[in-house]
PDB file with one MODEL, atoms N, CA, C and O in Angstrom:
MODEL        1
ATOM      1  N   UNK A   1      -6.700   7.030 -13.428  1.00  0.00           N
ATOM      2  CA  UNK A   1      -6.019   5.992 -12.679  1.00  0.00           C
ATOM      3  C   UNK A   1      -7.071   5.045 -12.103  1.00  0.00           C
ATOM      4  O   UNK A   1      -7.838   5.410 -11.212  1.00  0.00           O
ATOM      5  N   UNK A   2      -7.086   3.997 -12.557  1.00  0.00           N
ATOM      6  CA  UNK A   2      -7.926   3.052 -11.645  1.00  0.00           C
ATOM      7  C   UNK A   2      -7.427   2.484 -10.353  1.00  0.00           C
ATOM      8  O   UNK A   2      -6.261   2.422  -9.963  1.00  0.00           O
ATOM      9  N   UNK A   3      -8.679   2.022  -9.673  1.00  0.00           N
ATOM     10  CA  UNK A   3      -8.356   1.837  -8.408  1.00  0.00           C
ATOM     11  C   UNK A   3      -8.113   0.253  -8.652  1.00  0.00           C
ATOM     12  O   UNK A   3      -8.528  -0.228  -9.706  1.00  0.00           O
ATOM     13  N   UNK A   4      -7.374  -0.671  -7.595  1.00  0.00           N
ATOM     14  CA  UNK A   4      -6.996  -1.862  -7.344  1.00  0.00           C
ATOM     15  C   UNK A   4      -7.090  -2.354  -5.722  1.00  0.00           C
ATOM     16  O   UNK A   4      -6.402  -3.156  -5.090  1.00  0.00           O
ATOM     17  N   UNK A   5      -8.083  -1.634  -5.387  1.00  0.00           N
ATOM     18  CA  UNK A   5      -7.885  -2.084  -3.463  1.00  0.00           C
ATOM     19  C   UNK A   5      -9.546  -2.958  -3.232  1.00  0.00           C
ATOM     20  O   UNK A   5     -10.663  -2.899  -3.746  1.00  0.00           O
ATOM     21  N   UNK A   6      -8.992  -3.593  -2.353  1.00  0.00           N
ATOM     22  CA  UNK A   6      -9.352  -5.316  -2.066  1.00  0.00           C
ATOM     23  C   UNK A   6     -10.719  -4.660  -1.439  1.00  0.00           C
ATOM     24  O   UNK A   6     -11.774  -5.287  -1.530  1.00  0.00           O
ATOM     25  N   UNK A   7     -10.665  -3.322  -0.773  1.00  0.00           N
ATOM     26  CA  UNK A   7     -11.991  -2.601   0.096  1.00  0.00           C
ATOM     27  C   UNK A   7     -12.028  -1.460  -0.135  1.00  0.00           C
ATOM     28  O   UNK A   7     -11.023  -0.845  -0.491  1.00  0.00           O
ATOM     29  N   UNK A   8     -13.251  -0.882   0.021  1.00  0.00           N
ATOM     30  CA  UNK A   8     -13.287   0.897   0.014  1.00  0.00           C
ATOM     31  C   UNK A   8     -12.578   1.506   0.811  1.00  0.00           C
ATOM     32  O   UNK A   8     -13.064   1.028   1.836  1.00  0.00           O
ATOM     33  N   UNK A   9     -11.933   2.076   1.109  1.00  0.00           N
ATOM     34  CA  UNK A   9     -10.613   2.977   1.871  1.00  0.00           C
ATOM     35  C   UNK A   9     -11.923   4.401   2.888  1.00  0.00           C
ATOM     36  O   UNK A   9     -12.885   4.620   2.152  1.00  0.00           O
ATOM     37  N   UNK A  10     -11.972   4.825   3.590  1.00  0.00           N
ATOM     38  CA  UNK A  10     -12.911   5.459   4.397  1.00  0.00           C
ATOM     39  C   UNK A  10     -11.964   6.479   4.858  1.00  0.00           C
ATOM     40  O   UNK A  10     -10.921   6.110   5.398  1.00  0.00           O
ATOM     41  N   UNK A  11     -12.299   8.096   4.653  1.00  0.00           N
ATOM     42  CA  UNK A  11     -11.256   8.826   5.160  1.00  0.00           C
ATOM     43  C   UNK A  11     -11.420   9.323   6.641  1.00  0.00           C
ATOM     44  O   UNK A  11     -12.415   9.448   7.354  1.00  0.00           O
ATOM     45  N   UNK A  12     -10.021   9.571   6.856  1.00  0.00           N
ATOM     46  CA  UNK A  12      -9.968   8.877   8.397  1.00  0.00           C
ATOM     47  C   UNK A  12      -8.952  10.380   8.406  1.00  0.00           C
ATOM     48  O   UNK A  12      -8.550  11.078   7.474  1.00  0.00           O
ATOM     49  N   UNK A  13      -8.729  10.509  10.235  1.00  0.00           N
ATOM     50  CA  UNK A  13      -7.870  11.569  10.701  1.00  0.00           C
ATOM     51  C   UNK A  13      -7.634  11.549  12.151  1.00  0.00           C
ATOM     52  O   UNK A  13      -7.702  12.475  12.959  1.00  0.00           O
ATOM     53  N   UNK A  14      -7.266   9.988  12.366  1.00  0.00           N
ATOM     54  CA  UNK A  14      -6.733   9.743  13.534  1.00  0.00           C
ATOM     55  C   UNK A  14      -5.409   9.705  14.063  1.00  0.00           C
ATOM     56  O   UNK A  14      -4.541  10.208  13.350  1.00  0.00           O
ATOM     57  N   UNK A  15      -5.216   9.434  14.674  1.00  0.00           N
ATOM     58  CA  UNK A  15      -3.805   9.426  15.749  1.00  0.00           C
ATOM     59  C   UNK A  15      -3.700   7.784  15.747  1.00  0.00           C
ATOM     60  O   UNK A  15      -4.585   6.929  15.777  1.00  0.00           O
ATOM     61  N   UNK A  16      -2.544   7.703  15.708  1.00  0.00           N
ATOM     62  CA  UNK A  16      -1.729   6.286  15.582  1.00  0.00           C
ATOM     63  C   UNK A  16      -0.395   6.119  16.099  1.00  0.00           C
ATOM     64  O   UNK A  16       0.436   7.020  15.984  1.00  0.00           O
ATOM     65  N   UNK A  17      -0.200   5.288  16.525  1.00  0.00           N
ATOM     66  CA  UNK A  17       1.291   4.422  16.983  1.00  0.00           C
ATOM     67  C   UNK A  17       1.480   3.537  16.442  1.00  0.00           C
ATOM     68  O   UNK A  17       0.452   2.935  16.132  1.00  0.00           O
ATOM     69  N   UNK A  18       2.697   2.946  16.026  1.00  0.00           N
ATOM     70  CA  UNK A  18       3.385   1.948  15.190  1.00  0.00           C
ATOM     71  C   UNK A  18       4.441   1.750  16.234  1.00  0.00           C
ATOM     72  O   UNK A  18       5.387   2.434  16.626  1.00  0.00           O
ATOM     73  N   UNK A  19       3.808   0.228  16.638  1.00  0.00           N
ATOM     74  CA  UNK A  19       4.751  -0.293  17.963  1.00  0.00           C
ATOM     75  C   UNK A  19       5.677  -1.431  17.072  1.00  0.00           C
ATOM     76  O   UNK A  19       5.307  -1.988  16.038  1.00  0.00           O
ATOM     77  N   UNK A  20       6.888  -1.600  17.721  1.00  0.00           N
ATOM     78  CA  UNK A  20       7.807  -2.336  17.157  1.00  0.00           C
ATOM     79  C   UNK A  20       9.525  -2.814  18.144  1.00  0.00           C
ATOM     80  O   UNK A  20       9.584  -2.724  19.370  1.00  0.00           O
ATOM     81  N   UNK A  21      10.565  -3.224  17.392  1.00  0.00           N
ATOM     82  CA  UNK A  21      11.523  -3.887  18.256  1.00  0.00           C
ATOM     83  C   UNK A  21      11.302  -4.364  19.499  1.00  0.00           C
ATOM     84  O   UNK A  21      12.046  -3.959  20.392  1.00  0.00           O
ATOM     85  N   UNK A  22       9.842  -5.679  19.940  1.00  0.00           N
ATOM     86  CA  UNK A  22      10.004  -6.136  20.600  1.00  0.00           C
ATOM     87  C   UNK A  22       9.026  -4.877  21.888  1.00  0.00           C
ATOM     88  O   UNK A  22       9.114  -5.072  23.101  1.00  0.00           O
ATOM     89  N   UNK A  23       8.355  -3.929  21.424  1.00  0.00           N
ATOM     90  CA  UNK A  23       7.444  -3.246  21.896  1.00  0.00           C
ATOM     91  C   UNK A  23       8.329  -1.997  22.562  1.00  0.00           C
ATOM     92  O   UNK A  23       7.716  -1.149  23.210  1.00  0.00           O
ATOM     93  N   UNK A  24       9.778  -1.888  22.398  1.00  0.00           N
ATOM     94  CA  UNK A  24      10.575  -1.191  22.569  1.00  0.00           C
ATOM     95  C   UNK A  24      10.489   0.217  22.141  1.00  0.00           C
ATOM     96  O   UNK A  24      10.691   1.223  22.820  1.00  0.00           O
ATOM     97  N   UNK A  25      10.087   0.101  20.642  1.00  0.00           N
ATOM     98  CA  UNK A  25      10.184   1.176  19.928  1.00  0.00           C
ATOM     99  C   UNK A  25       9.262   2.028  19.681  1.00  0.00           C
ATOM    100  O   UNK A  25       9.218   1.295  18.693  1.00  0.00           O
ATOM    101  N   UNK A  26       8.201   3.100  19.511  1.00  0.00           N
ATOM    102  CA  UNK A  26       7.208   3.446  18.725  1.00  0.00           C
ATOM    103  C   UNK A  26       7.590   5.011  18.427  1.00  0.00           C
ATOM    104  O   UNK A  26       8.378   5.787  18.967  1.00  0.00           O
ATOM    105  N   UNK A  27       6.550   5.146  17.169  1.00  0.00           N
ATOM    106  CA  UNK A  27       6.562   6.383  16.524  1.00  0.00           C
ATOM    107  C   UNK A  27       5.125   6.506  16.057  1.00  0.00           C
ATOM    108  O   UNK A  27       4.310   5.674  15.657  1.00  0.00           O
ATOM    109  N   UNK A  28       5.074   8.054  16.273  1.00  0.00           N
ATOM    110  CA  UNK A  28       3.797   8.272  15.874  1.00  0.00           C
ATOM    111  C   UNK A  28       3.274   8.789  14.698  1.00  0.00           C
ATOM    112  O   UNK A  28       3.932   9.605  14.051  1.00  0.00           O
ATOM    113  N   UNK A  29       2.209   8.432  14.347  1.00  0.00           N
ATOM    114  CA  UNK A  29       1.707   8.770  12.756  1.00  0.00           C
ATOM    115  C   UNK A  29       0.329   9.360  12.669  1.00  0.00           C
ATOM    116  O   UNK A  29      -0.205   9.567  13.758  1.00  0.00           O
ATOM    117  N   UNK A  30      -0.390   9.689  11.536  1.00  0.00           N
ATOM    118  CA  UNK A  30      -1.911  10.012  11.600  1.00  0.00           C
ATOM    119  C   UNK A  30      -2.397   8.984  10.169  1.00  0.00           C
ATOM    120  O   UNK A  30      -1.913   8.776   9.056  1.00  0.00           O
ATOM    121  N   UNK A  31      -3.291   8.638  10.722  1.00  0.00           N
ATOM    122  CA  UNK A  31      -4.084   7.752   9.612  1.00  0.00           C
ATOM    123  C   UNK A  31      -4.852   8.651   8.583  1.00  0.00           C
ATOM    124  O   UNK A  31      -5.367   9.735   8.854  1.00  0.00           O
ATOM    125  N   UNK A  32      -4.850   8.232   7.755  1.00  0.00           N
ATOM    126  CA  UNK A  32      -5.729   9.483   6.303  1.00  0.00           C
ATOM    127  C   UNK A  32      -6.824   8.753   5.868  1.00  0.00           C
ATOM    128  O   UNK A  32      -8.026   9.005   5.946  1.00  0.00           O
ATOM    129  N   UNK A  33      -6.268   7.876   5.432  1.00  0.00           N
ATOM    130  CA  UNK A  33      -7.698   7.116   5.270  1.00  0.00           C
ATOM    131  C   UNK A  33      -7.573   5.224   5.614  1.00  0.00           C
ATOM    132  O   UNK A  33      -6.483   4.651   5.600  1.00  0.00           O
ATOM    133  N   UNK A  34      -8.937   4.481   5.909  1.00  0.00           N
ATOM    134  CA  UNK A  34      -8.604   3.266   5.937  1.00  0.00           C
ATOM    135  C   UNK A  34      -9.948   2.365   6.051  1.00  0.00           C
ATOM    136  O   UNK A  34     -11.087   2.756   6.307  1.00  0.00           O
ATOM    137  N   UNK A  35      -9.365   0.671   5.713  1.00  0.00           N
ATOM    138  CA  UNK A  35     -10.291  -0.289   5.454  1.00  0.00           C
ATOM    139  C   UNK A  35     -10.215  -1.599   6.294  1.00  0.00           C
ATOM    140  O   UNK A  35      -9.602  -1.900   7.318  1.00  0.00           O
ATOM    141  N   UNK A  36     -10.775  -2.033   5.756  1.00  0.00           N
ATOM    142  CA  UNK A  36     -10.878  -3.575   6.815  1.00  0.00           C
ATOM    143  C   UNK A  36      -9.576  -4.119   6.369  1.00  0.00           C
ATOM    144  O   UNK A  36      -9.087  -4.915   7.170  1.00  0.00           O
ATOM    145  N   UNK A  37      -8.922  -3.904   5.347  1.00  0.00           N
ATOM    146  CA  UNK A  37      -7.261  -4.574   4.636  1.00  0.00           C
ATOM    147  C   UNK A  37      -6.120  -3.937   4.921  1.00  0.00           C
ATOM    148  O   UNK A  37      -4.979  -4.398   4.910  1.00  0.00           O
ATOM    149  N   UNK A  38      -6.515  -2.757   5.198  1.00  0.00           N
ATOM    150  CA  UNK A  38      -5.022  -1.517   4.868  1.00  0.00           C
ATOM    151  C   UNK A  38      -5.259   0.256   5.383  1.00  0.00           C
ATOM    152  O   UNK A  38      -6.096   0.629   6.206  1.00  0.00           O
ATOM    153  N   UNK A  39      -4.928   0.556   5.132  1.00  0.00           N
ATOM    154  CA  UNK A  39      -4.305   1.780   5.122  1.00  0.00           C
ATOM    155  C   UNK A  39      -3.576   2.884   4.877  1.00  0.00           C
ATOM    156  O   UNK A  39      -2.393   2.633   4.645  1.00  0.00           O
ATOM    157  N   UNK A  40      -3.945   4.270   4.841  1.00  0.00           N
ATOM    158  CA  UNK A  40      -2.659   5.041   4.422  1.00  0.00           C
ATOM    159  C   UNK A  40      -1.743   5.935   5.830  1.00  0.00           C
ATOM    160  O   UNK A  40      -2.402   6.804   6.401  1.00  0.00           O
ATOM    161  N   UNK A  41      -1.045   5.818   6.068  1.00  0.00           N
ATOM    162  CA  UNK A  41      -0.728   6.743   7.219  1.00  0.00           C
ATOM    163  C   UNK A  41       0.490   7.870   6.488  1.00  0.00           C
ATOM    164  O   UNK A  41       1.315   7.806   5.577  1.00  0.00           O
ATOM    165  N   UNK A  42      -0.074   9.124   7.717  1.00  0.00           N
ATOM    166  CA  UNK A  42       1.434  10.136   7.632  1.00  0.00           C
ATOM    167  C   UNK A  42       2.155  10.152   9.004  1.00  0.00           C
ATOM    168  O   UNK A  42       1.824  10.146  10.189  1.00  0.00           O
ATOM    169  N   UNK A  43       3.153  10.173   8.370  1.00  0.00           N
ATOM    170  CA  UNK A  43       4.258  10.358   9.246  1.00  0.00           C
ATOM    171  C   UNK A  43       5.756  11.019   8.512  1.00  0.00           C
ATOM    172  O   UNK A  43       5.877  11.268   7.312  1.00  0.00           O
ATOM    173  N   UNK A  44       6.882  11.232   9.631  1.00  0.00           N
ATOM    174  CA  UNK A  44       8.021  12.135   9.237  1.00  0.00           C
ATOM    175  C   UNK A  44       8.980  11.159   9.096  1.00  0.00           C
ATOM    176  O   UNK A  44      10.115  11.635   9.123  1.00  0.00           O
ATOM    177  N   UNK A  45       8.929   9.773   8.933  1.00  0.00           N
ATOM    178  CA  UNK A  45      10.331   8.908   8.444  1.00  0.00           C
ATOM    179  C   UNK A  45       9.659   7.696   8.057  1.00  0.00           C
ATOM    180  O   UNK A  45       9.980   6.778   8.812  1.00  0.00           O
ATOM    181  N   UNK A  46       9.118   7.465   7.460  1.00  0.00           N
ATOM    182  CA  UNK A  46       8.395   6.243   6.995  1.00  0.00           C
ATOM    183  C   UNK A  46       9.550   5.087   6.407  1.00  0.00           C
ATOM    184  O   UNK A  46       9.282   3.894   6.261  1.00  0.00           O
ATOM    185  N   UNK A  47      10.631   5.592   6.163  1.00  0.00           N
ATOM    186  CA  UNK A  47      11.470   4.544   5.682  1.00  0.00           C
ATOM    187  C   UNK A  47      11.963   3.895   7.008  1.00  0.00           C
ATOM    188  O   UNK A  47      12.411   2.761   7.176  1.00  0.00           O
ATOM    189  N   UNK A  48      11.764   4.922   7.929  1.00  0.00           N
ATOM    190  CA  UNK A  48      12.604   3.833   9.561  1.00  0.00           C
ATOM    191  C   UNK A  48      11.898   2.311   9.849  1.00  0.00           C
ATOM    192  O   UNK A  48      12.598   1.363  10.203  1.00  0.00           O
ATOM    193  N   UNK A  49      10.574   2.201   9.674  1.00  0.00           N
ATOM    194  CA  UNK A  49      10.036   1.547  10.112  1.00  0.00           C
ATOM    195  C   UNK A  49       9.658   0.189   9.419  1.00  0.00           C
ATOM    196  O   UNK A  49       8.941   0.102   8.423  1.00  0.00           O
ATOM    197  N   UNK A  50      10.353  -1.056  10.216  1.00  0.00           N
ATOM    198  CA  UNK A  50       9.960  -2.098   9.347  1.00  0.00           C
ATOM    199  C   UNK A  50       9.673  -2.710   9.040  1.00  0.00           C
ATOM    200  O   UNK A  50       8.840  -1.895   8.642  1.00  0.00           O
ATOM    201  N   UNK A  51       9.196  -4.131   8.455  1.00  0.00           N
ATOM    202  CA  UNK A  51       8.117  -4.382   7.336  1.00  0.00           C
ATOM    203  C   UNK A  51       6.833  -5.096   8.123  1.00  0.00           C
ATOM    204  O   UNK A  51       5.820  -5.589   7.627  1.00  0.00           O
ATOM    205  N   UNK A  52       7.170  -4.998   9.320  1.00  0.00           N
ATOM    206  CA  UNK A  52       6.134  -5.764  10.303  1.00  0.00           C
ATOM    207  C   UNK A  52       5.830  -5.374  11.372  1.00  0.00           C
ATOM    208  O   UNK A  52       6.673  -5.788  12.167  1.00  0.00           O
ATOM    209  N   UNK A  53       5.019  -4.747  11.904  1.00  0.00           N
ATOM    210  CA  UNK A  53       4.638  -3.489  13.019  1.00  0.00           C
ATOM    211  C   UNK A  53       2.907  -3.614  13.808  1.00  0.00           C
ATOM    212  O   UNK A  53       1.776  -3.936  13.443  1.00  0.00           O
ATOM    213  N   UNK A  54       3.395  -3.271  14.709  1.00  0.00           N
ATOM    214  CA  UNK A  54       1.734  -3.347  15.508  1.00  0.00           C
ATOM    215  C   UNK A  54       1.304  -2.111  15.022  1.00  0.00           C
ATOM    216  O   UNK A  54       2.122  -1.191  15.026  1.00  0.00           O
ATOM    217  N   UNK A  55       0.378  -1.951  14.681  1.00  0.00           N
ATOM    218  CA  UNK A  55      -0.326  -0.595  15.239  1.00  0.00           C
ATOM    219  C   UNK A  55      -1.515  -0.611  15.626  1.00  0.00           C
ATOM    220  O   UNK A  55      -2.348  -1.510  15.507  1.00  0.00           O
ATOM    221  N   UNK A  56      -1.656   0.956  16.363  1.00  0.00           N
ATOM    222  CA  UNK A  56      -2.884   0.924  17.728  1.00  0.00           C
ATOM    223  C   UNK A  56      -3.143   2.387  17.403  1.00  0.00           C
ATOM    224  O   UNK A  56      -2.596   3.421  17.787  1.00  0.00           O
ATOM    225  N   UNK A  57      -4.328   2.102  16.425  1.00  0.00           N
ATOM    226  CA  UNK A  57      -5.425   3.390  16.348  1.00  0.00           C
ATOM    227  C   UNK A  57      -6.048   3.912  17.124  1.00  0.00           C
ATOM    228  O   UNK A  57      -6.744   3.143  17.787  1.00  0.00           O
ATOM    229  N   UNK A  58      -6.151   5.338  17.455  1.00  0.00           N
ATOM    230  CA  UNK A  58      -6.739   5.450  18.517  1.00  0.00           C
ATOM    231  C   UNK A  58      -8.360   5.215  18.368  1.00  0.00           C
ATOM    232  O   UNK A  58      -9.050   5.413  17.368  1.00  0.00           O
ATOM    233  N   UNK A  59      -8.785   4.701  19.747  1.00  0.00           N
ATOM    234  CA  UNK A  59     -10.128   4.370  19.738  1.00  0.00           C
ATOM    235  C   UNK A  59     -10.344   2.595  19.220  1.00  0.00           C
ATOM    236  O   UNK A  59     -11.360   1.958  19.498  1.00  0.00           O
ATOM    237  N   UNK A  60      -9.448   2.161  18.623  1.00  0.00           N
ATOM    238  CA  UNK A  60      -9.215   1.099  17.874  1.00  0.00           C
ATOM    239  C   UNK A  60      -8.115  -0.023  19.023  1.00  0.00           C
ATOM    240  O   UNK A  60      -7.096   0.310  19.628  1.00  0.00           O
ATOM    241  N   UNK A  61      -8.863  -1.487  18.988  1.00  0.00           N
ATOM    242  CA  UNK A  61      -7.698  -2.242  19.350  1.00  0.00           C
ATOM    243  C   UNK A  61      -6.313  -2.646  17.945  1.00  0.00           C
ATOM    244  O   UNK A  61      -6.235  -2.871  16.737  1.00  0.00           O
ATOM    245  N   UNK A  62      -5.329  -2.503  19.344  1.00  0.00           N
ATOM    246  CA  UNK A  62      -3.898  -2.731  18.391  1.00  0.00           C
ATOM    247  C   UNK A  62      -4.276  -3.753  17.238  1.00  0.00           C
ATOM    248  O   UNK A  62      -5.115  -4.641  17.392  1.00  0.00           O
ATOM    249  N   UNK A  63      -3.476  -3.504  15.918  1.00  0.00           N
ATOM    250  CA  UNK A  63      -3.539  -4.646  14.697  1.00  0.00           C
ATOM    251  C   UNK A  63      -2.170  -5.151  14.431  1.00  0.00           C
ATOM    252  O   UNK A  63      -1.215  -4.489  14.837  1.00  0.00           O
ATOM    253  N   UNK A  64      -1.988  -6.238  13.801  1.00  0.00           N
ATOM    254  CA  UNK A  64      -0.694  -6.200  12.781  1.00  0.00           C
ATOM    255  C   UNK A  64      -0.706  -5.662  11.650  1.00  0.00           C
ATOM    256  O   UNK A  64      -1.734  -5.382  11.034  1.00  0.00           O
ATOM    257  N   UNK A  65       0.465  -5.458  11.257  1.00  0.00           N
ATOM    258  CA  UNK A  65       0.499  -4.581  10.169  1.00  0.00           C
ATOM    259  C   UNK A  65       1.614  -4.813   9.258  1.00  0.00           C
ATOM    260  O   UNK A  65       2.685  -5.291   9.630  1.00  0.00           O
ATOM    261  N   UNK A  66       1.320  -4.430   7.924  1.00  0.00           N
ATOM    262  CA  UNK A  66       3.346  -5.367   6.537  1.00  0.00           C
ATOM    263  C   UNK A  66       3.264  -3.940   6.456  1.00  0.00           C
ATOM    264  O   UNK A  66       2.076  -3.652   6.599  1.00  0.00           O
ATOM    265  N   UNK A  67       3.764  -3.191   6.340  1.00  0.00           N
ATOM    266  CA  UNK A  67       4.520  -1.823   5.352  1.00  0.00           C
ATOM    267  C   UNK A  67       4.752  -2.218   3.866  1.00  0.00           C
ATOM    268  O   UNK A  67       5.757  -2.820   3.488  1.00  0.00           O
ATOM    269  N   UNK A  68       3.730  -1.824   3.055  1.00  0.00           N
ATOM    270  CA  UNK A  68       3.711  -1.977   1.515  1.00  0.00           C
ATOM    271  C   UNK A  68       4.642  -1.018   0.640  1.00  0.00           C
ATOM    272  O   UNK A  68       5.516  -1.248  -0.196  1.00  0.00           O
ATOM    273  N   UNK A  69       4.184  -0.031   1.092  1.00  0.00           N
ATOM    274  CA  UNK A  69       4.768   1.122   0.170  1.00  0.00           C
ATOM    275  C   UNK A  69       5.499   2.048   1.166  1.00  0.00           C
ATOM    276  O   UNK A  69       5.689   1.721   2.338  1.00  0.00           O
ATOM    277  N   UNK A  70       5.990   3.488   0.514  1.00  0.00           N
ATOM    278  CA  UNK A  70       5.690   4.414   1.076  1.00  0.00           C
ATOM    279  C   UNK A  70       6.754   5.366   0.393  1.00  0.00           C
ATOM    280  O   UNK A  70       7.486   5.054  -0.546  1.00  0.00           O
ATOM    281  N   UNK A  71       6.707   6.452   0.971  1.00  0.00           N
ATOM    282  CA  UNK A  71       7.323   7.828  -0.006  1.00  0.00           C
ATOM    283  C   UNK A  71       7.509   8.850   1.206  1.00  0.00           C
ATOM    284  O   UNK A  71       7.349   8.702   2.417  1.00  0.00           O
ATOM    285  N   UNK A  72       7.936  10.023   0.375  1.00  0.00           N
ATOM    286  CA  UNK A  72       8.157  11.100   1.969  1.00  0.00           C
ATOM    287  C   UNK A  72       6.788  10.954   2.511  1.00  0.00           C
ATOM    288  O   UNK A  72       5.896  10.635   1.725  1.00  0.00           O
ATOM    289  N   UNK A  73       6.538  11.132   3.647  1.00  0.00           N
ATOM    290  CA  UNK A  73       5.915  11.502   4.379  1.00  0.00           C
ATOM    291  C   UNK A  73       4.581  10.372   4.401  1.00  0.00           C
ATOM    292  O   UNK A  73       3.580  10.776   4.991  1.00  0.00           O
ATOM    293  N   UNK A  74       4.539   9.421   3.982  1.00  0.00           N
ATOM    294  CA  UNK A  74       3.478   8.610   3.587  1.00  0.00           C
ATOM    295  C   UNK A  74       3.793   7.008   3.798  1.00  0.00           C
ATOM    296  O   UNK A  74       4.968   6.686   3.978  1.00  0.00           O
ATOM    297  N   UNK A  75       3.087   6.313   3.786  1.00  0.00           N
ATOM    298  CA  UNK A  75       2.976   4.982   3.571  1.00  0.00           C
ATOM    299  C   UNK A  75       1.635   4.213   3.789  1.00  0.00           C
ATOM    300  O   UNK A  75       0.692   4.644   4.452  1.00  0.00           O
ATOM    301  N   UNK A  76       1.677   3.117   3.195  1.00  0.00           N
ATOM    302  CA  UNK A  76       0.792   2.230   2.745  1.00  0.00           C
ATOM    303  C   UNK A  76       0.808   0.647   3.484  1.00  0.00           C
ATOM    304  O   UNK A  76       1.660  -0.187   3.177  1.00  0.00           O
ATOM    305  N   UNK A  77      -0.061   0.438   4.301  1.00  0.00           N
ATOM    306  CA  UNK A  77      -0.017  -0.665   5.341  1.00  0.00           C
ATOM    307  C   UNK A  77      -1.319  -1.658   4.642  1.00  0.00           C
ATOM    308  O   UNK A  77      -2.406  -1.343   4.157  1.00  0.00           O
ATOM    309  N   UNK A  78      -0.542  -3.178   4.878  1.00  0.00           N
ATOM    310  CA  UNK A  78      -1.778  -4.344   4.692  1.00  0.00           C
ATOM    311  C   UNK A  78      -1.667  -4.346   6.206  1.00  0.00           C
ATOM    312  O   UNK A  78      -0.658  -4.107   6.869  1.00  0.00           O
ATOM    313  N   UNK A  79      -3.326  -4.772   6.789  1.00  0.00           N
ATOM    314  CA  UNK A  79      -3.797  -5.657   8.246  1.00  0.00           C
ATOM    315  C   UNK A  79      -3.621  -6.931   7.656  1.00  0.00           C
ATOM    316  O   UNK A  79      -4.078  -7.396   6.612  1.00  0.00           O
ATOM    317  N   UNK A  80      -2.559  -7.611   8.883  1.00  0.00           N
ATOM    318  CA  UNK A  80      -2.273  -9.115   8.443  1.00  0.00           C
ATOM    319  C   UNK A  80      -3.262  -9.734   9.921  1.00  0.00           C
ATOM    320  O   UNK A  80      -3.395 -10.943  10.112  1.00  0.00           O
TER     321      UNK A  80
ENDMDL
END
């Protein structure tokens, strides 16, 4: 399988929040791996969340974020 990502992906095993509805909402996730473009995170409902989201890595200031992909337990974030 070849690779197609814009940066090297760096594996990662942090703690994350995905803030949303107006800063109303969040759920928490763990980052697996990530780059100056994107990301992979886990989490337990990845379809709830949608296509435009803050998130705030820990140790990390908050980013924006699109929701690209995702599958059980997984998904795939561009930094906009």
């Amino acid at each position: 399988m070849s690779e197609h990502r814009q940066a090297i992906r760096m594996r990662r095993l942090k703690e994350a929040r995905l803030v949303f509805n107006g800063r109303k909402s969040v759920m928490n996730c763990t980052v697996r791996n990530a780059s100056t473009v994107g990301a992979k995170l886990l989490m337990a409902e990845p379809h709830l969340v949608p296509a435009e989201f803050e998130l705030a890595i820990s140790g990390a200031d908050p980013r924006l974020a699109r929701k690209i992909w995702f599958k059980e337990g997984e998904m795939g974030v561009k930094f906009l």
